[in-house]
N, C-alpha and C positions, 0 to 999 in steps of 0.2 A: 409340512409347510410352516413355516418361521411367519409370526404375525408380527404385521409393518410397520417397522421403526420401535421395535423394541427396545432392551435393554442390550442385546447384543448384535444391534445392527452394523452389519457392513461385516461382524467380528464371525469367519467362518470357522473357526479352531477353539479346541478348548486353550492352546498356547496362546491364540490373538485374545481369547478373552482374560485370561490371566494378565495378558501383557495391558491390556487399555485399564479393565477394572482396576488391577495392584497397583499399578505405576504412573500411566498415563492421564490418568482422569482425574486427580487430585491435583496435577500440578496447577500450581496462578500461570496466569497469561499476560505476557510481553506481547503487547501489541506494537511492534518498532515500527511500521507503516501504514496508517488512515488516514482518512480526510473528514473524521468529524469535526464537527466545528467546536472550538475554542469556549466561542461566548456561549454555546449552550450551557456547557458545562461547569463555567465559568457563573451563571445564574440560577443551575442545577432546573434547569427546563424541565417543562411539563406539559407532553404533550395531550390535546384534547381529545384524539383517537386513533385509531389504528393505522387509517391514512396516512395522516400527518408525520408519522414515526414510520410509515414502513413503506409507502409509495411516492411520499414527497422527494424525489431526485433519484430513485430507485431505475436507472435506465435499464438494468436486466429484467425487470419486470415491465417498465415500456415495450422492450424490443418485441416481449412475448405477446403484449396486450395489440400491437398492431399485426403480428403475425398471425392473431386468432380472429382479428378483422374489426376490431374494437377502434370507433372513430377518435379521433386525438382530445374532443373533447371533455373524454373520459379517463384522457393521460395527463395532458398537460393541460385541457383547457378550461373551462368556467363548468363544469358540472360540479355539484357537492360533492365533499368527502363522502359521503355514504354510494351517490351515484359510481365515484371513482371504484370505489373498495367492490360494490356488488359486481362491477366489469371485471377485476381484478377477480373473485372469485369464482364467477364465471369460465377466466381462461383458465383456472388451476386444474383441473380435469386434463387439459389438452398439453397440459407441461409434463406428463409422465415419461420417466426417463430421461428429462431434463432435469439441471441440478437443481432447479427453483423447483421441482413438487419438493425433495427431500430438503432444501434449506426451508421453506416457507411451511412444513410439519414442524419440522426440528425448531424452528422458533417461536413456534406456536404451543408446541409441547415444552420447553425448559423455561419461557418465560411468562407463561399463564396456564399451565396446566392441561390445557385443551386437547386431547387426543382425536377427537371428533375431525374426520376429511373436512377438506375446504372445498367447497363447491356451492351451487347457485343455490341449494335446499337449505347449508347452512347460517351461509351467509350473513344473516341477521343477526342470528343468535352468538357468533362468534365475534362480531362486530361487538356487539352492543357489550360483551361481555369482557373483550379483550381494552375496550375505550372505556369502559369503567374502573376499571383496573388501574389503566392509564393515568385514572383523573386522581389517584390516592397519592399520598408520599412517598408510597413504598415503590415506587413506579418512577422518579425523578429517575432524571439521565444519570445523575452521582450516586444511586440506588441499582438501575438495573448495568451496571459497569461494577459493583462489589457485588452483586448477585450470580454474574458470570468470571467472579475469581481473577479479576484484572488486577496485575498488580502496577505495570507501565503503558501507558499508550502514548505514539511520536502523534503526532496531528503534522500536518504539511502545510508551508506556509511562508509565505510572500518573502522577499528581503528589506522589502518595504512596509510590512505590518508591524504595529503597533509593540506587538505579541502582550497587550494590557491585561486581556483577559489569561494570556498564563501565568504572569504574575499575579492576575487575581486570586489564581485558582490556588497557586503555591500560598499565597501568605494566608488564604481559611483554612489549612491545617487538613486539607485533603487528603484522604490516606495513601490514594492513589496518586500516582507521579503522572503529571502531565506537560508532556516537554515538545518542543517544538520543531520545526525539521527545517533547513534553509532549502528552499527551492527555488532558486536564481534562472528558471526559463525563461523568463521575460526579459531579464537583464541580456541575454543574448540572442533576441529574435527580433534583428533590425528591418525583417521584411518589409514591411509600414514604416515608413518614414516618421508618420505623421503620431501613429498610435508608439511607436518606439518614442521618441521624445516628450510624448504626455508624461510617457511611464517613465524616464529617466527624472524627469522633473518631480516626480511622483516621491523616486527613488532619493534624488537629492537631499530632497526635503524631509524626507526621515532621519538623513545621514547626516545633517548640516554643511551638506557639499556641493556649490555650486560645480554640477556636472560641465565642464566644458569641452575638455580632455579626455583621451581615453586613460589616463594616469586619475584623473577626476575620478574617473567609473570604478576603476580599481580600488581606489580608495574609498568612495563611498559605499563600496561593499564590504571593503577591510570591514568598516566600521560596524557597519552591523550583521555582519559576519561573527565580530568581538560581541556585539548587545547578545546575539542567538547565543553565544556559550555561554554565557553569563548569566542567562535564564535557565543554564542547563541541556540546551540542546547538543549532541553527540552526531548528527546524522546529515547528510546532505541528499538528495534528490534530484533527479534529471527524468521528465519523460520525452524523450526522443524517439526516433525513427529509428536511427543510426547513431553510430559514433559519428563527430566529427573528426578529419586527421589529415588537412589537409596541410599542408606545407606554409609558411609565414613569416615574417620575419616582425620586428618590434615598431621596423616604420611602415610595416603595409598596415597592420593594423592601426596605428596611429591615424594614415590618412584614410582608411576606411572608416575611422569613427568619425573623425572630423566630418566625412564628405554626407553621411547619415545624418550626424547631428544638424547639418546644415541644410538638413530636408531633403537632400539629394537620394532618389533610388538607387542602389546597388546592383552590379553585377550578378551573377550566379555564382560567379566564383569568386567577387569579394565576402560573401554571404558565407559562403564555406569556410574562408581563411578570419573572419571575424570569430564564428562559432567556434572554430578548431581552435584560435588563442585564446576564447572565454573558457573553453572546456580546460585548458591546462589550466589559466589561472586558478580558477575555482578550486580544484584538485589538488593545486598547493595550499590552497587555504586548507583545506581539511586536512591534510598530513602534517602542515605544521600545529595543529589543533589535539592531531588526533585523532580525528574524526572516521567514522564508516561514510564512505562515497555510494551513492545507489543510481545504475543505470537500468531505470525500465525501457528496455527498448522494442520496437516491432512492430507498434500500432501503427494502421492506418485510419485516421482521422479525420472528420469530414467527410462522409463520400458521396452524401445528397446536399446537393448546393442547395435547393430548394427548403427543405426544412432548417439546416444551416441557417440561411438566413429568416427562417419565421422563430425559431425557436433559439437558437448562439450552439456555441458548442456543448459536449457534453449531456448531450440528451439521444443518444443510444444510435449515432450514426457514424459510430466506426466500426470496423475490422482490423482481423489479423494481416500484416503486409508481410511482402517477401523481400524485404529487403537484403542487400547485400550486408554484409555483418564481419564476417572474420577481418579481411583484412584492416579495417580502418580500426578495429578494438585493437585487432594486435599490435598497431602501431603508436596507437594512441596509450595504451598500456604500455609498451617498451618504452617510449619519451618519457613519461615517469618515472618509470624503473631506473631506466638509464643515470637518471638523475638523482638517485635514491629517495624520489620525492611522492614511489607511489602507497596511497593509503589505503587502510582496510576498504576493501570492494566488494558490493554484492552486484551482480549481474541479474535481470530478471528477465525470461526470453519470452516474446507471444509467438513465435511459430514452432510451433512442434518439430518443427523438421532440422531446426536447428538445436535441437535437445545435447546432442553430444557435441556441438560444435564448441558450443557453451561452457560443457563440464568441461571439456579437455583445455580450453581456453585456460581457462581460473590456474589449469595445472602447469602453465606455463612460469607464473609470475606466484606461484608461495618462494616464498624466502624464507621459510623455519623462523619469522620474527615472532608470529604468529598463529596458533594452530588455527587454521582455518582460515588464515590472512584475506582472501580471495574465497568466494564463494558462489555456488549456480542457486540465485535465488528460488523461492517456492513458486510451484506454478501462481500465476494470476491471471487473474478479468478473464478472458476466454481459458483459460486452462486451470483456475482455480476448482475444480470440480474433479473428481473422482480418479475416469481414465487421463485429465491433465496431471494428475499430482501423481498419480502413480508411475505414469513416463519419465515425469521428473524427477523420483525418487530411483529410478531403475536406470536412468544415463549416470545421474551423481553417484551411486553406488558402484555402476562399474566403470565408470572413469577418476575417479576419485574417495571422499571418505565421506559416508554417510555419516557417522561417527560425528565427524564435526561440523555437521549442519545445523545453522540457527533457525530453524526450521519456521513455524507459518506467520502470519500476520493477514486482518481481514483486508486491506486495500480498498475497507467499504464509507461510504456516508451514512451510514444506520447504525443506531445504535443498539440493533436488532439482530447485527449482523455475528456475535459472537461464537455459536453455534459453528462456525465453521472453522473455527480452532479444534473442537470438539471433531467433526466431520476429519480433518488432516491426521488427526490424532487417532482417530478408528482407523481408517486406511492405510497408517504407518504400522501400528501394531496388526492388522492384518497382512500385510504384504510379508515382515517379520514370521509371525506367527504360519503361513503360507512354507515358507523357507525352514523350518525346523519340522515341519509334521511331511516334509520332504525327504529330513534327512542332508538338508544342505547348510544348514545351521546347528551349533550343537544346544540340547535342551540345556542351556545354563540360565533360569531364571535371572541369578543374581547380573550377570552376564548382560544379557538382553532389556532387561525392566533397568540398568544403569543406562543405555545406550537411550532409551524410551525416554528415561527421564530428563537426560541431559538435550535432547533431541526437540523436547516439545519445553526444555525451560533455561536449564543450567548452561547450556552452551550460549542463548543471546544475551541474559545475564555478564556472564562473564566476558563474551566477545564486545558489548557495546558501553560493559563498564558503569551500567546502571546504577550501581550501589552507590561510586566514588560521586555521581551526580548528585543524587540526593543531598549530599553533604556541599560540595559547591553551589548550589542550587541554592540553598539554606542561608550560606554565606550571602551571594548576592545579592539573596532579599532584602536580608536583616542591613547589608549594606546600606 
């Protein structure tokens, strides 16, 4: 019996262990997709204790804490941080076999030492030990992000922000690159009349464009569309259902903006034909850029109107949906093509079921401009965990080139959350390591610890062009 969360955990092979220990475990970490926040790091934040850093916005540990019967006041509401933490340790017992007992070890063991289970006996002692820690310097968010070997993280962010705090963070001489990601979903979610035109005026007003026109819209996103390069951002984002790819012409769109802007509710089908010209637009902007395009799609969102509305979105009340998928990506990907205007793409799928839908998609649209032009993103949010990542590494490999996968990134708000680069990177080298003590791979270290290495670093490196950033980035400042 192998004791828990060892040195070679998850690692069943003396190959997988060659393969993480040599290769994989030294590599820095490209983090191209989070949602930490900016100004934390921006201030080099300092959190007061374990809470605060590990269960503040934490919805996978929500979902858990109400599913083990723990009342919301101990989630989201007025109990203290200690109250919170001791419920939270409470349900860690009853997560086994979920991926939160082995992330909530594993960050507890690489970033305080603690090897001791979490549960209601320890409770205190972890607490008290892990929020003292907290309270040192060594423990600042610009501390425990060089401690976990980050060399880049995107953070996700408005087309309407400031983006002040990444320029802050660039000109203290931060060792770490912290760049920004355009995520224009607001710009094209006219559903609310009322909440669409706040936010265009929102929009405007960052851009110095009175929004009137949908030519207005266009342009006020040019613009700072141009400010996110200029800071160094490489990346765009979408989280969607679906593609949009409904059919349109230059004047439906037009009077569909107009008839929004003018307070008017839309159709179902003007709604469509609006998203389906934002989603092209946008997508020229990043080709003409350069840019990697990212479609998270699949989530269903919302699905208790009642906590919805006590609590907003984003507090642990979606699921996986089944939406329909192939056809409207593959139309919406050919319209691009067609027009030699489509950019680097990563695809990220939440249902399983469409795993090879996915990988086979991508293999429609390389073009050899690229290696890896087109890619089936790492599993996430409900698939980031073990048997998600391994499905997804098992369609991409046989429908495609494992080889040239830019492999994981956390998609987390904690800065706690690092460990599960570590986690992807045991599971790659075991699946590997699995396939050569088979006999299905041949024992070529040099061979396999190259494919490792470029897989957990060299390949997103090179595919998002990070280095050249640095250097423009630098420019712009000093501009």
């Amino acid at each position: 019996m192998k004791p828990f969360l060892n040195e070679d955990f998850l690692l069943q092979t003396d190959t997988a262990r060659t393969l993480y220990h040599e290769y994989a475990k030294q590599m820095p970490i490209i983090d191209y997709h989070n949602h930490l926040l900016p100004d934390q790091i921006a201030e080099d934040k300092q959190f007061e204790n374990l809470t605060q850093i590990w269960l503040y916005g934490d919805h996978y540990k929500w979902r858990a804490m109400r599913t083990n019967g723990v009342d919301e006041r101990y989630i989201t509401g007025d109990a203290s941080d200690w109250e919170k933490f001791e419920k939270w340790a409470e349900t860690v017992p009853y997560t086994l076999r979920n991926p939160l007992y082995h992330w909530t070890h594993l960050e507890l063991q690489r970033y305080f030492g603690v090897t001791e289970l979490l549960n209601k006996e320890s409770a205190r002692r972890i607490y008290d030990h892990c929020s003292a820690l907290l309270r040192t310097p060594e423990y600042s968010v610009r501390n425990l992000l060089r401690k976990m070997n980050v060399q880049t993280l995107c953070t996700t962010d408005d087309p309407s922000d400031s983006l002040e705090h990444h320029r802050a963070i660039a000109e203290s001489g931060y060792n770490i690159q912290v760049l920004p990601t355009f995520r224009a979903d607001k710009a094209m979610s006219p559903e609310d009349p009322a909440a669409y035109n706040a936010y265009l005026n929102k929009l405007g007003a960052s851009a110095a464009v009175d929004i009137v026109s949908y030519q207005d819209l266009q342009q006020a996103l040019r613009v700072r569309h141009d400010y996110f390069a200029a800071l160094g951002c490489k990346l765009s984002d979408h989280g969607l259902e679906q593609i949009y790819a409904a059919d349109y012409t230059e004047a439906d769109t037009a009077r569909i903006f107009a008839k929004v802007r003018g307070g008017a509710a839309l159709e179902q089908a003007e709604v469509l034909q609006f998203k389906s010209a934002m989603l092209v637009f946008l997508a020229e902007l990043d080709w003409e850029k350069g840019w990697t395009q990212q479609f998270h799609l699949g989530a269903l969102r919302n699905n208790n109107s009642r906590m919805l509305r006590q609590l907003g979105p984003d507090t642990g009340w979606d699921s996986i949906g089944d939406f329909s998928q192939a056809a409207a990506l593959s139309k919406f990907l050919d319209r691009l093509d067609t027009q030699d205007k489509l950019a680097k793409t990563i695809l990220y799928n939440l249902n399983p079921a469409d795993n090879e839908l996915y990988a086979t998609m991508i293999g429609n649209f390389q073009d050899g401009s690229v290696a890896g032009k087109m890619q089936f993103g790492s599993g996430w949010w409900f698939l980031d965990q073990k048997d998600g990542m391994e499905r997804q590494i098992n369609a991409l490999s046989n429908m495609g080139l494992l080889s040239r996968f830019v492999g994981m990134l956390t998609d987390s708000r904690s800065f706690l959350s690092y460990p599960r680069h570590e986690y992807f990177r045991r599971i790659l080298c075991n699946l590997l390591g699995n396939d050569v003590e088979n006999g299905e791979l041949p024992a070529d270290m040099e061979l396999l610890g190259q494919m490792v290495q470029n897989i957990c670093y060299h390949n997103a490196e090179q595919y998002f062009g990070f280095q050249q950033v640095a250097k423009s980035s630098q420019v712009a400042i000093e501009a």
